[in-house]
Steps between C-alpha positions, in 0.01 A plus 500: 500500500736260318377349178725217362512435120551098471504313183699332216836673349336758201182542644591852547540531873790794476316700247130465665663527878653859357191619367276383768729631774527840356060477522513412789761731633723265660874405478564206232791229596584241257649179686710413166615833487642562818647158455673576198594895625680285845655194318515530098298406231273173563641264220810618639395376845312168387870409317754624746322391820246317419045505552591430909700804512254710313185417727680557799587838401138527296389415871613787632400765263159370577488539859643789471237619285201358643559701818427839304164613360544479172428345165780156487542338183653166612714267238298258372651216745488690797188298636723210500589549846242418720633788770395765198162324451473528869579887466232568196229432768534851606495670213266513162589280253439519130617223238527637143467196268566504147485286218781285323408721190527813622830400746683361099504856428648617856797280532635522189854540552466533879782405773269334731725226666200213518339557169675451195172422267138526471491117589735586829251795604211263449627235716610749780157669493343162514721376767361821723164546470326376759739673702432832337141448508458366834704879663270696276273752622460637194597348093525720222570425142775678307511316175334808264370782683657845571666533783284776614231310480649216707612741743164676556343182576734393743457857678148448454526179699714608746269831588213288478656188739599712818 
């Protein structure tokens, strides 16, 4: 089984996908991660090289990933490219959503390269979801619950869904 975590920067995608692939006993790849571990840090990339450069090389962290079973939280614009919505068809897809509240707390002082603001975040989320919504098997609000709780549920879904 490969479960894909999809959603807006902050909605907790790293911490949940951690959490939920330790449950479920299954390796944990974060696309952003591997990114960053192969080419530098992501602001770095965005300002040296440029967003191209960046989602070709987010492009193939995610194949890469998709191919295992595992638990794959994807950067929030990896469903940008139509090849990776093609590739979420085979796998189960879960979109954590949060709210603009909850998210003012989370990127405080955060290096994310395409939000700078609350008002930046907003317009990003806004400007993706239909897209998010329309790959999701599965949606899941992270705003104010434990993360245990939000990862039993999903669990819960997944056992349930087979």
């Amino acid at each position: 089984m490969t479960v894909a975590l999809i959603g807006p920067p902050a909605a907790g995608k790293s911490r949940i996908g951690r959490r939920l692939a330790k449950r479920l006993r299954l390796p944990f790849v974060d696309t952003d991660t591997v990114v960053a571990t192969r080419h530098g840090d992501i602001s770095r990339i965005f300002a040296e090289h440029g967003e191209p450069v960046f989602r070709h090389w987010e492009r193939e962290a995610v194949v890469e990933a998709l191919e295992q079973e595992a638990v794959v939280s994807l950067g929030g614009g990896a469903v940008l490219d139509e090849r990776t919505r093609d590739d979420l068809a085979s796998c189960r897809v879960v979109l954590l959503e949060v709210t603009a509240e909850a998210v003012a707390q989370r990127i405080q002082d955060d290096k994310r390269p395409l939000v700078t603001d609350l008002d930046s975040w907003r317009a990003l989320v806004e400007s993706r979801r239909e897209l998010y919504e329309s790959l999701a098997d599965y949606r899941c609000d992270t705003s104010e619950r434990s993360i245990d709780i939000i990862v039993s549920e999903i669990a819960t879904w997944l056992k349930e869904s087979r």
